[in-house]
N, CA, C and O atoms as a printed pandas DataFrame, in Angstrom:
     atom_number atom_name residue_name chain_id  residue_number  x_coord  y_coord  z_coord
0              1         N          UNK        A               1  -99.079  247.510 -113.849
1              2        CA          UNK        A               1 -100.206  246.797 -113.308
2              3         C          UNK        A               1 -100.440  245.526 -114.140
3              4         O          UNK        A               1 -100.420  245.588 -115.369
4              5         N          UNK        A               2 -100.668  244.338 -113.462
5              6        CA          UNK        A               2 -100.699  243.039 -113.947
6              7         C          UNK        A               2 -102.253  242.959 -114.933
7              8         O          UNK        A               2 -103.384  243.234 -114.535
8              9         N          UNK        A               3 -102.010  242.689 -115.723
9             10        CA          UNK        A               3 -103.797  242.359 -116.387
10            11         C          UNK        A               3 -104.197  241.286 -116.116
11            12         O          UNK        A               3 -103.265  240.492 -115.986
12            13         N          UNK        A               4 -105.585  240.670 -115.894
13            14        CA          UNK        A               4 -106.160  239.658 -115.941
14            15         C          UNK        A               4 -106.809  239.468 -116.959
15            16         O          UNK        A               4 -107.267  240.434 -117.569
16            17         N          UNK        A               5 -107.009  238.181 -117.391
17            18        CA          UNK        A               5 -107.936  237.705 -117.975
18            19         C          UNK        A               5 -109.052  237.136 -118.100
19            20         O          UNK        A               5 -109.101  235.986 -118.537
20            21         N          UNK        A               6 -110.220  237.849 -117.730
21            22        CA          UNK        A               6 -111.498  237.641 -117.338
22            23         C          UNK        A               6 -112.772  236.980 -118.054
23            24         O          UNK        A               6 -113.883  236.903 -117.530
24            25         N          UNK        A               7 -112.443  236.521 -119.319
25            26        CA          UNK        A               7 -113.527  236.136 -120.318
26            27         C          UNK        A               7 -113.877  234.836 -120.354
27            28         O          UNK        A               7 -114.946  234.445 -120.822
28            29         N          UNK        A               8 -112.813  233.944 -119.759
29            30        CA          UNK        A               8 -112.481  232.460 -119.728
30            31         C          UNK        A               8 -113.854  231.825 -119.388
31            32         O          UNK        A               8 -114.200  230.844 -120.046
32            33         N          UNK        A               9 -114.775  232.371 -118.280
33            34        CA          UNK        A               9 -116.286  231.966 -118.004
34            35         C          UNK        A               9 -117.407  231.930 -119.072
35            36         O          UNK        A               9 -118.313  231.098 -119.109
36            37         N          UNK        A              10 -117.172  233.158 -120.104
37            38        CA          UNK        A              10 -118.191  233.140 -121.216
38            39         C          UNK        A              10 -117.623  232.233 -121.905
39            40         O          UNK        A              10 -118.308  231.216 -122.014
40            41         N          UNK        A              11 -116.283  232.202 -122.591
41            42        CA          UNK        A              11 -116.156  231.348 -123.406
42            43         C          UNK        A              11 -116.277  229.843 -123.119
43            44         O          UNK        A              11 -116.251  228.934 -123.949
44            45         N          UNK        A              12 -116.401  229.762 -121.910
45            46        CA          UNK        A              12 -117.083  228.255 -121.512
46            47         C          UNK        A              12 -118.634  228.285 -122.425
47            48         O          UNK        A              12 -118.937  227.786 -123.508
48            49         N          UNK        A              13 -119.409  229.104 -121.440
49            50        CA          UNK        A              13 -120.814  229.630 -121.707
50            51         C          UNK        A              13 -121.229  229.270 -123.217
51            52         O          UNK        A              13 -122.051  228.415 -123.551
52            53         N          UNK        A              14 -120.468  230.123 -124.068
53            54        CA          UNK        A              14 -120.046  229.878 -125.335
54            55         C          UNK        A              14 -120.175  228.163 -125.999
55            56         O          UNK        A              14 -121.016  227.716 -126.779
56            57         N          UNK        A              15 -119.258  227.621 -125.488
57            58        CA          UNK        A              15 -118.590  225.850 -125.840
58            59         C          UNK        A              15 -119.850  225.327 -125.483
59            60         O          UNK        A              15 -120.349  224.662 -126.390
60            61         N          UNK        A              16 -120.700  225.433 -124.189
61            62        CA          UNK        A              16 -121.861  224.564 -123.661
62            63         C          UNK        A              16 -122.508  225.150 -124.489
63            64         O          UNK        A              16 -122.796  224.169 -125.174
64            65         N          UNK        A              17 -123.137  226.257 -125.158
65            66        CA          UNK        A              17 -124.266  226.237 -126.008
66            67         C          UNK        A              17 -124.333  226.227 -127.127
67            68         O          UNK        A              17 -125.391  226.033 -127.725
68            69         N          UNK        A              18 -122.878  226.498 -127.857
69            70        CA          UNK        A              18 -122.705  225.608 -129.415
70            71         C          UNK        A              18 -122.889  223.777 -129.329
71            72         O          UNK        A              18 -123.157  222.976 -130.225
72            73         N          UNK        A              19 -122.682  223.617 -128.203
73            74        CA          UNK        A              19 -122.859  221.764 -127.750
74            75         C          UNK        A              19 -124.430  221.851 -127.414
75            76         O          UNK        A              19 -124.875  220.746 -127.104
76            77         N          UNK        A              20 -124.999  222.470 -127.404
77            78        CA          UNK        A              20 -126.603  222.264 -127.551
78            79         C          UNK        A              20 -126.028  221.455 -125.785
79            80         O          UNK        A              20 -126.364  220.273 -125.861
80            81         N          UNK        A              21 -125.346  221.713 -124.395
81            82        CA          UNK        A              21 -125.547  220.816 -123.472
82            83         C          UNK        A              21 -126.825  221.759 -122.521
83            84         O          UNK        A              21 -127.126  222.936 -122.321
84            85         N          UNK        A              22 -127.403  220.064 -122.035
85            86        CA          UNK        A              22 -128.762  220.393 -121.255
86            87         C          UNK        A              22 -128.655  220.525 -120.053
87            88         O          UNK        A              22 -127.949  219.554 -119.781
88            89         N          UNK        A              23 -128.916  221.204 -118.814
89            90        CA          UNK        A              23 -128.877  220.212 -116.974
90            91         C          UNK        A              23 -130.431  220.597 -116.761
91            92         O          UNK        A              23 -131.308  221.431 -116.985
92            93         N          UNK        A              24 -130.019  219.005 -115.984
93            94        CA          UNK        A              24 -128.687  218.677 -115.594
94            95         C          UNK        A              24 -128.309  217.760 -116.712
95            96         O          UNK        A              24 -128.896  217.405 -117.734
96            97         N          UNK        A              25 -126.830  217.417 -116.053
97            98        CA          UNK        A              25 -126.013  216.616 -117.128
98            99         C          UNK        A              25 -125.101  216.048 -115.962
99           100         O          UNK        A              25 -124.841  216.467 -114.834
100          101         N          UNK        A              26 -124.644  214.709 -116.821
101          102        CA          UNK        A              26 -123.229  214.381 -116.158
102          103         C          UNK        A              26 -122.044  214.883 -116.371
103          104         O          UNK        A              26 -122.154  215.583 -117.378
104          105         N          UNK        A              27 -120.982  214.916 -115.987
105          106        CA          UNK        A              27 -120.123  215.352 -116.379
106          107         C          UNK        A              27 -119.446  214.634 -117.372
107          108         O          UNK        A              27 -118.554  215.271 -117.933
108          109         N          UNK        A              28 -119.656  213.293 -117.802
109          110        CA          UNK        A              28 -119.684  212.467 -118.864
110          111         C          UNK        A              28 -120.106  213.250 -120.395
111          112         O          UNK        A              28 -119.337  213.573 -121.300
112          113         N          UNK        A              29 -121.122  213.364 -120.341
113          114        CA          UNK        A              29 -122.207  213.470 -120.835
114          115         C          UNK        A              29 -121.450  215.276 -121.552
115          116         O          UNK        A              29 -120.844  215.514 -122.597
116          117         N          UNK        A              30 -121.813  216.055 -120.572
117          118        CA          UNK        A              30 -121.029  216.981 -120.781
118          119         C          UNK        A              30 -119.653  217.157 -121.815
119          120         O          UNK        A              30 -119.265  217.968 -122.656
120          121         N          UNK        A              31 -119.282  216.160 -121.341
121          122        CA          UNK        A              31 -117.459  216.125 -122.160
122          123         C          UNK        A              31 -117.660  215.863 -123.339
123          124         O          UNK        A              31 -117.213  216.511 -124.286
124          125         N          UNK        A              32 -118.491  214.691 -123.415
125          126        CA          UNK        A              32 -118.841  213.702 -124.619
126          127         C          UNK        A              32 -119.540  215.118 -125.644
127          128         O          UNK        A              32 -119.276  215.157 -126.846
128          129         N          UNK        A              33 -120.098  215.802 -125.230
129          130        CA          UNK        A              33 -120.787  216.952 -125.961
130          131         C          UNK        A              33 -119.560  218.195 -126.466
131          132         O          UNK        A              33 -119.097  218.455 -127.576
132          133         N          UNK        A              34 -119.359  218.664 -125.384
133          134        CA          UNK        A              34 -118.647  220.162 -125.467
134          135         C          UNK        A              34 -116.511  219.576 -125.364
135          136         O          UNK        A              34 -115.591  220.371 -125.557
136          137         N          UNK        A              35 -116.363  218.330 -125.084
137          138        CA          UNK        A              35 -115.248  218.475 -124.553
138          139         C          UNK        A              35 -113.988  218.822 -124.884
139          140         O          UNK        A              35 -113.043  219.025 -124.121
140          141         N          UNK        A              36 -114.042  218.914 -126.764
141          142        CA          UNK        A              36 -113.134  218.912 -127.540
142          143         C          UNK        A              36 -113.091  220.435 -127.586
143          144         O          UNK        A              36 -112.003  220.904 -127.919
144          145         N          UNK        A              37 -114.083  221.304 -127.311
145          146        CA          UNK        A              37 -114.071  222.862 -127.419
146          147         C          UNK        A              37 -112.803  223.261 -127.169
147          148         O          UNK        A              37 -112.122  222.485 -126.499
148          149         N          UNK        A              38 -112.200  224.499 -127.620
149          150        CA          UNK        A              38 -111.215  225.289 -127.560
150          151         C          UNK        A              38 -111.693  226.300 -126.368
151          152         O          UNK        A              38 -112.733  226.892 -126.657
152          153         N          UNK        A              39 -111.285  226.538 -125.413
153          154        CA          UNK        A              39 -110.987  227.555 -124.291
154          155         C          UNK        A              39 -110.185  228.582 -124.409
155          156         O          UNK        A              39 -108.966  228.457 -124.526
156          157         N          UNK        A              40 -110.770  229.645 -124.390
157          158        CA          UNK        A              40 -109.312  230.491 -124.307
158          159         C          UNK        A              40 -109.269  230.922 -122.441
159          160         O          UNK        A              40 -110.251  231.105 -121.723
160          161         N          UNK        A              41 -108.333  230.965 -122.189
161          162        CA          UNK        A              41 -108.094  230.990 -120.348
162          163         C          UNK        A              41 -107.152  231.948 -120.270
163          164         O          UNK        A              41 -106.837  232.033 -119.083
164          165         N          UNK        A              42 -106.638  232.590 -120.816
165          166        CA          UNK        A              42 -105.813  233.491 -120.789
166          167         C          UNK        A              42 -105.236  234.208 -122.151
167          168         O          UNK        A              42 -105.408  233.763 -123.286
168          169         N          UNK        A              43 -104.479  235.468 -121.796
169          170        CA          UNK        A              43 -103.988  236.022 -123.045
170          171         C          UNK        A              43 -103.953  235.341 -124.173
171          172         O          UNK        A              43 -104.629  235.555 -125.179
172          173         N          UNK        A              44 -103.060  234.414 -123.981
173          174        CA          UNK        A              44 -102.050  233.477 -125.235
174          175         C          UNK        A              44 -102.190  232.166 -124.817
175          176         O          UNK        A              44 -101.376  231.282 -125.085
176          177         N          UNK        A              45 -103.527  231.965 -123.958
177          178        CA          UNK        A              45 -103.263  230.397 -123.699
178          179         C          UNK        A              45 -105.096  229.718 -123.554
179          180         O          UNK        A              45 -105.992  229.844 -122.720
180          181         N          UNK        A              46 -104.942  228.995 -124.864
181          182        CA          UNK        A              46 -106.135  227.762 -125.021
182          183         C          UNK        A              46 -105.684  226.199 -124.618
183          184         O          UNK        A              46 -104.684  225.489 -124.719
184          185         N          UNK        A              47 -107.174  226.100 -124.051
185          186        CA          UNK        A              47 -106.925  224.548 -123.393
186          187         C          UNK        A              47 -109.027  223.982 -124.300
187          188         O          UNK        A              47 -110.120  224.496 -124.534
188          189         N          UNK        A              48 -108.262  222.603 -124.434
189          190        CA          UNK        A              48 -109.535  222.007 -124.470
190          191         C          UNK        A              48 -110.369  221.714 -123.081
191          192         O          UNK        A              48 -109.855  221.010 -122.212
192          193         N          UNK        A              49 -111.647  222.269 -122.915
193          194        CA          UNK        A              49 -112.459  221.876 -121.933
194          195         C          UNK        A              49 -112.454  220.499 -121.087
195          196         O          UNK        A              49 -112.509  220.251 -119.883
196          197         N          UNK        A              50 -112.361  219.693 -122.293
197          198        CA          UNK        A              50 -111.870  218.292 -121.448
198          199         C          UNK        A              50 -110.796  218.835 -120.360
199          200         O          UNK        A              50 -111.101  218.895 -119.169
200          201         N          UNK        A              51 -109.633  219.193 -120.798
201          202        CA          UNK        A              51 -108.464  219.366 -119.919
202          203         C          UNK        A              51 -108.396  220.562 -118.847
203          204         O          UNK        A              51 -107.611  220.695 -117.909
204          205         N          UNK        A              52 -109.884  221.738 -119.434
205          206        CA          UNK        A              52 -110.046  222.907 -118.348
206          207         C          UNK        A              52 -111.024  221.820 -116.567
207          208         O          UNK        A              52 -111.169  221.993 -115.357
208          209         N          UNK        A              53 -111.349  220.918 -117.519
209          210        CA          UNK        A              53 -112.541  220.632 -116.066
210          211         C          UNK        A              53 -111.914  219.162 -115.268
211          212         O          UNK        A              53 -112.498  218.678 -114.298
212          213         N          UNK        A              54 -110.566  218.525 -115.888
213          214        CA          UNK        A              54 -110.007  217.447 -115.340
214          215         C          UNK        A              54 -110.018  217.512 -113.987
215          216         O          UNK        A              54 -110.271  216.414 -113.491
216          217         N          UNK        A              55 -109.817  218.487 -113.105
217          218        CA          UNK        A              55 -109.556  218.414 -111.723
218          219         C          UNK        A              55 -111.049  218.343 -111.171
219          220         O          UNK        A              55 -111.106  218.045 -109.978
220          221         N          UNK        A              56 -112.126  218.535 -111.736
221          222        CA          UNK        A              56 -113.487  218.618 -111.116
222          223         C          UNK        A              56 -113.956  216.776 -110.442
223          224         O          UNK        A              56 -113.950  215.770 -111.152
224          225         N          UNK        A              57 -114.249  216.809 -109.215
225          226        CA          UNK        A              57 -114.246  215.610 -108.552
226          227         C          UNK        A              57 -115.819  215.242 -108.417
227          228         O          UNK        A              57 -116.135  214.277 -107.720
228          229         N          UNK        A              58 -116.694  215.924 -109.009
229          230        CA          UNK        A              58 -118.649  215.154 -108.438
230          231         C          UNK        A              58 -118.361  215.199 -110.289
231          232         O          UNK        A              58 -117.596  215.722 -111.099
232          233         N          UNK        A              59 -119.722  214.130 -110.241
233          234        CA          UNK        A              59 -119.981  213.472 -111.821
234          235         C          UNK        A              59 -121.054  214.202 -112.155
235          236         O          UNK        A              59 -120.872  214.575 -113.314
236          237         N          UNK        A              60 -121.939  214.548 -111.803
237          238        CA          UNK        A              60 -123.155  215.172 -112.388
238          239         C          UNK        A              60 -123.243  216.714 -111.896
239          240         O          UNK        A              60 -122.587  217.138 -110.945
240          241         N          UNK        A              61 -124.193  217.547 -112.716
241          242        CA          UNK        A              61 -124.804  218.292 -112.258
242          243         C          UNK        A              61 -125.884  219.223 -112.526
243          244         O          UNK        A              61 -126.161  219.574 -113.673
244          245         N          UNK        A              62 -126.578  219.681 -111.366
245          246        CA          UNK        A              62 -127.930  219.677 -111.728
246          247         C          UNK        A              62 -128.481  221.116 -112.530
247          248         O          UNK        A              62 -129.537  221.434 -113.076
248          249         N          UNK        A              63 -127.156  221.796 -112.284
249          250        CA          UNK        A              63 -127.726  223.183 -113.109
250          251         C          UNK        A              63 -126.223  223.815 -113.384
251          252         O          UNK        A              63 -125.139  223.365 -113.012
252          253         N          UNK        A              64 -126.511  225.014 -114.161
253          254        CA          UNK        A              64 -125.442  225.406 -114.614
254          255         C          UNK        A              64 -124.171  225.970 -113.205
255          256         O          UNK        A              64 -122.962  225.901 -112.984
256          257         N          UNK        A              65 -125.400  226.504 -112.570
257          258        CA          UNK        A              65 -124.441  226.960 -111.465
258          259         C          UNK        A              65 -123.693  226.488 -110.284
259          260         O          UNK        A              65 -122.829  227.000 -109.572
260          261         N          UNK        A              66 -124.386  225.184 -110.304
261          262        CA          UNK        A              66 -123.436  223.605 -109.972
262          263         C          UNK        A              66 -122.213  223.505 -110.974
263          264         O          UNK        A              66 -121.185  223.147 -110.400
264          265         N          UNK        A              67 -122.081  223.720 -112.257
265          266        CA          UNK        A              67 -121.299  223.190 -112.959
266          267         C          UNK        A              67 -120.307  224.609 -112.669
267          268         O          UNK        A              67 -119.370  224.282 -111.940
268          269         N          UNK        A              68 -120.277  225.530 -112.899
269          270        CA          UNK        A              68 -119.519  226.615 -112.816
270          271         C          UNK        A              68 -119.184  226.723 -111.814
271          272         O          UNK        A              68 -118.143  227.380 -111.791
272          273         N          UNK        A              69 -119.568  226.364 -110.685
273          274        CA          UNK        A              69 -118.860  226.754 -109.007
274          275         C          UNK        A              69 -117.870  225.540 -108.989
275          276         O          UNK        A              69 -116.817  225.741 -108.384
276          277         N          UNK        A              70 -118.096  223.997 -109.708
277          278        CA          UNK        A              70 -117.266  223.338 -109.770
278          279         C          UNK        A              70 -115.752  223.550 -110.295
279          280         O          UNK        A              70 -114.640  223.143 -109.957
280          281         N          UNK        A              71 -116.363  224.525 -111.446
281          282        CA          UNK        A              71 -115.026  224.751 -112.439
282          283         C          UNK        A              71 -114.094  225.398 -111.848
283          284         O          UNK        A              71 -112.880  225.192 -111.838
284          285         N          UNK        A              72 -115.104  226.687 -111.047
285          286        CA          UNK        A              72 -114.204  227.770 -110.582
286          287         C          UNK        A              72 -113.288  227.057 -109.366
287          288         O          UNK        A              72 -112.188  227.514 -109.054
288          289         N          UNK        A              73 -113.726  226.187 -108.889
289          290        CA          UNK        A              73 -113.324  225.425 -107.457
290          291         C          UNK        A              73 -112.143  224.790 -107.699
291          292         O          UNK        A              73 -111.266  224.758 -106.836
292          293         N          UNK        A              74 -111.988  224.182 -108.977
293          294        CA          UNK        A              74 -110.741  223.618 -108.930
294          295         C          UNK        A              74 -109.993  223.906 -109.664
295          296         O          UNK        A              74 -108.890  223.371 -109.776
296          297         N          UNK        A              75 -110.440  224.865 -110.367
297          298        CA          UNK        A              75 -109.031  225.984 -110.998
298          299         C          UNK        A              75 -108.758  226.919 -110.758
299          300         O          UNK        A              75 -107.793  227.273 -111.436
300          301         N          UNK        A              76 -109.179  227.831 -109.911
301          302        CA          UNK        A              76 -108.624  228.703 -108.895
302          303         C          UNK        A              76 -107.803  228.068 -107.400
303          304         O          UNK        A              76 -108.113  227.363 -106.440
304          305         N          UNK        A              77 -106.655  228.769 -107.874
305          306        CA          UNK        A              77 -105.165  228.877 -106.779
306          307         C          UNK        A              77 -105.501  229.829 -105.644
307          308         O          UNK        A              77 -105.632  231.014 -105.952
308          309         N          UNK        A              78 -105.641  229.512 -104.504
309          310        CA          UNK        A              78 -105.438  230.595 -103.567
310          311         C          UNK        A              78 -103.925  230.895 -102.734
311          312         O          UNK        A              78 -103.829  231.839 -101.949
């Protein structure tokens, strides 16, 4: 059975509130804060946040759960 790796959302959670980030926020704004964070996204594999949220296409947003439906939107493969 294949494992997943399911934690990748907190450890965002994590990066935005060691960055003290507020919403809304831009997504500027955001980067400029949290962007250098370490991600872990899988088993054996970290990405900086800058490079987890590159594919995200709106600039601002107004709450967290704007920002997370974004994330999930363009890094999930169907």
């Amino acid at each position: 059975m294949k494992k997943f790796y399911v934690a990748s959302m907190h450890n965002v959670v994590k990066a935005l509130a060691a960055a003290n980030v507020i919403f809304p926020v831009s997504k500027k704004d955001l980067l400029d804060h949290a962007g250098s964070a370490m991600i872990q996204i899988d088993f054996d594999e970290k990405i900086s946040l800058n490079d987890y949220c590159k594919d995200i296409k709106i600039s601002s947003f107004e709450n967290k759960s704007q920002f997370f439906n974004a994330l999930v939107g363009s890094t999930t493969k169907l």
